[in-house]
N, C-alpha and C positions, 0 to 999 in steps of 0.2 A: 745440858750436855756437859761431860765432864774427858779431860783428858787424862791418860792413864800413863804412867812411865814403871814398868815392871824391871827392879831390880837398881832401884832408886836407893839404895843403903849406902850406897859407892862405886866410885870410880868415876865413868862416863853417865851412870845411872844420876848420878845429882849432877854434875855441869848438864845433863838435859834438862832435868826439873828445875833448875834454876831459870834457862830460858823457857817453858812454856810457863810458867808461873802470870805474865802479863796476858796472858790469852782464857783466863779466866779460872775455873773451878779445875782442880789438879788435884786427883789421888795416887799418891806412893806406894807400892808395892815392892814388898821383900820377906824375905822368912827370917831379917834382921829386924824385929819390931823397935825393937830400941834405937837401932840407928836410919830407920826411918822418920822415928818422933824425932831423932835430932835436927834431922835435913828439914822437915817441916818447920818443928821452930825456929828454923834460921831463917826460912823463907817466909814466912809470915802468914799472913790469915788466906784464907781460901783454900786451903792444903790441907788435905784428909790423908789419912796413912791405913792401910789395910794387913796384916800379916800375912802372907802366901806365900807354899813351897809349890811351885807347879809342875811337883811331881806327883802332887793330891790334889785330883780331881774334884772332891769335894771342899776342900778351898777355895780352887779356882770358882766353882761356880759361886761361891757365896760372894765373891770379888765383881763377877759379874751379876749377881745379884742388886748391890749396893750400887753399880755402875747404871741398871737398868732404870732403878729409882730416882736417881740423880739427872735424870731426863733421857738417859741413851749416852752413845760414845763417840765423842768427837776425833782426837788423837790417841793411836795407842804402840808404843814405843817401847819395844822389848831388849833392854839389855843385859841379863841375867845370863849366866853361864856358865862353866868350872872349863878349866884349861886343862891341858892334857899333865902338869906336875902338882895337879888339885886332887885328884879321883880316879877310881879306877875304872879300864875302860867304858865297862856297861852302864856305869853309874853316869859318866859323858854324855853318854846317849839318851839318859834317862833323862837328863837334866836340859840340856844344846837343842833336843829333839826332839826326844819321844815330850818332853813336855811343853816344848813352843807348840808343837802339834797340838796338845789338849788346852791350851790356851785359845788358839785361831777357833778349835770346833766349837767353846764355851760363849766365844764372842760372836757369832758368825749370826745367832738372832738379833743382835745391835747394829749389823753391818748396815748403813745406809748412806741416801745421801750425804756427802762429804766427809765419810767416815778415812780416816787415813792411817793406816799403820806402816811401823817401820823393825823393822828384824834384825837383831842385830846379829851377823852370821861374821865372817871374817875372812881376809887374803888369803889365808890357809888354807881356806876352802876350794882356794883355786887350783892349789896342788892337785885337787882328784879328777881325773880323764874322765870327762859323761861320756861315759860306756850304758848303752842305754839299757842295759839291763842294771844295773846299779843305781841307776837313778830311780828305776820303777821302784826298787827298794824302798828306796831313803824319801821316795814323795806318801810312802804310805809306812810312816814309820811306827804307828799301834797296829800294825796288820796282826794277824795271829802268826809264830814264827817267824819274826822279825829280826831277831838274833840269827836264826837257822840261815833264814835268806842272805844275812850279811858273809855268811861263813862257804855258803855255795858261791859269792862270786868273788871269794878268796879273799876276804876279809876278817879279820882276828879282831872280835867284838873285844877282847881284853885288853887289848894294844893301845894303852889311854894317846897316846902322841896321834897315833892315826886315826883314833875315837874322835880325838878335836878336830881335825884336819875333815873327816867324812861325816862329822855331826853338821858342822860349819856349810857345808856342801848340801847337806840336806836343808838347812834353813833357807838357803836361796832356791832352793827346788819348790819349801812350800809357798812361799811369797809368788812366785812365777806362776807353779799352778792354780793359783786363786785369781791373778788377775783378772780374766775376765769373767768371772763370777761377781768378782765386787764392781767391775765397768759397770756392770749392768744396772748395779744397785748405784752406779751413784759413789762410787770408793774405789780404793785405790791401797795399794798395798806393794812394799818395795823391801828389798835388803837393804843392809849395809855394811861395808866390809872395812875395819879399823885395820892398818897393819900391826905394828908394835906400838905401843903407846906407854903412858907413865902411870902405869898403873898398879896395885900390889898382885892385880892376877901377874899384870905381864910380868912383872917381875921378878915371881913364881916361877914363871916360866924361863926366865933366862938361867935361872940359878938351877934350872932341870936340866938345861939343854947351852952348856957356855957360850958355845960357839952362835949363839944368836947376838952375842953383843957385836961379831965382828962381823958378822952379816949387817946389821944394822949400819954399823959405820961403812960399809961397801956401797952402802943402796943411793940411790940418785941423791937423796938430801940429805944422809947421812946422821939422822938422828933419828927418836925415836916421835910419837905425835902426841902434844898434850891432849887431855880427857875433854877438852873447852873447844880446841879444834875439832875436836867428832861430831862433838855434843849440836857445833853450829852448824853440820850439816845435814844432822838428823831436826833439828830444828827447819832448818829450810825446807827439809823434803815435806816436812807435817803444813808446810806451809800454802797458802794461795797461791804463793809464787811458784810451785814445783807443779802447778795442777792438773800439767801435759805429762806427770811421769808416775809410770807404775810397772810392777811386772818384771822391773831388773834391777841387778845390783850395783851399787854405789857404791867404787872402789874409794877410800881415804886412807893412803895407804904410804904418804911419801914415794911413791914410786916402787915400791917394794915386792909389787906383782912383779915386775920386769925381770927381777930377781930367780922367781921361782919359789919361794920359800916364805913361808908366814909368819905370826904372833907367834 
């Protein structure tokens, strides 16, 4: 059995892979090949590194390939993503969504007992009203005319700010709608929603959008969350100790939902 942490090149992607590293055999995944061999060699032996953009389905399987031979999949930990002053809208989608989507379908023959994933979606997500015709959308984000559907319930696929915001929204939709498919099998499957943290996405994103710094100093704790704080939660959750939860999201957010306003 091997654990998998997709999008392990940086940020919160290596403070996870730092901690499941003790819980045995651990492959990296990124479309940064080189700075995935870095985070491995720091982290030392039992750390495989794999290249994958999963926005290419045939990567992805060859990932799940390598995972299947490896005995099957223990923990799989998705923090990969582009922020809304990274890409342009559809490109969001393509990346937040449409490719966590092709990632769960590729894994879903490994799904077994004590299989646990973790998603990593965001506060932002929480800005979007489940209006339930919306959500039909974004839980079936490869549908054919997927884009078209966005635009009939008054959504502007190009709009990269609200791309992150409704991609975000759609990752906890797919997490929720699997849960009791993987109960069944013995697994278990959750969000998780970072608020602003130190990161070079968020960063990014503050230097798009100013006025998030003073948001940030507004919010109950009034900082932003380091990538080590996340990372220990998405740790827990993969853990024994979380083994009553699936199915819903896991706000770490400094209080910043209270807010109204995201990463």
């Amino acid at each position: 059995m091997v654990n998998v942490v997709i999008g392990a090149a940086s940020g919160m992607g290596i403070e996870v892979a730092k901690l499941l590293v003790p819980r045995g055999d651990l492959l990296l995944v990124d479309r940064d090949a080189a700075g995935i061999a870095r985070v491995a060699t720091a982290l030392g032996a039992g750390v495989a590194t794999a290249q994958c953009d999963i926005t290419d389905p045939v990567q992805i399987d060859a990932v799940v390939g390598r995972v299947r031979d490896a005995g099957g999949l223990d923990a799989l930990v998705v923090t990969a993503g582009l922020a809304g002053a990274m890409a342009p809208g559809r490109v969001i989608y393509e990346v937040n969504l449409r490719g966590m989507e092709r990632v769960l379908r590729a894994v879903d023959p490994l799904v077994g007992a004590g299989t646990v994933a973790v998603l990593f979606a965001s506060v932002s997500g929480h800005r979007i009203p489940e209006r339930a015709e919306l959500m039909a959308v974004i839980e079936d984000p490869l549908a054919d005319g997927f884009f078209d559907a966005l635009v009939a319930q008054g959504i502007d696929p190009d709009d990269a700010q609200l791309a992150y915001s409704v991609s975000k929204r759609g990752v906890m939709r797919l997490a929720r709608g699997r849960a009791a498919a993987w109960g069944a099998r013995g697994a278990r499957i959750l969000s998780l929603s970072p608020g602003s943290t130190q990161t070079e996405m968020s960063m990014q994103q503050q230097a798009a959008t100013p006025q998030q710094a003073q948001f940030i100093a507004n919010s109950p704790l009034g900082r932003r969350g380091r990538p080590e704080e996340i990372a220990a939660v998405a740790a827990f959750l993969t853990s024994d100790a979380a083994s009553f939860m699936t199915g819903s999201d896991v706000l770490v957010d400094g209080g910043m939902a209270t807010m109204g306003a995201g990463r």
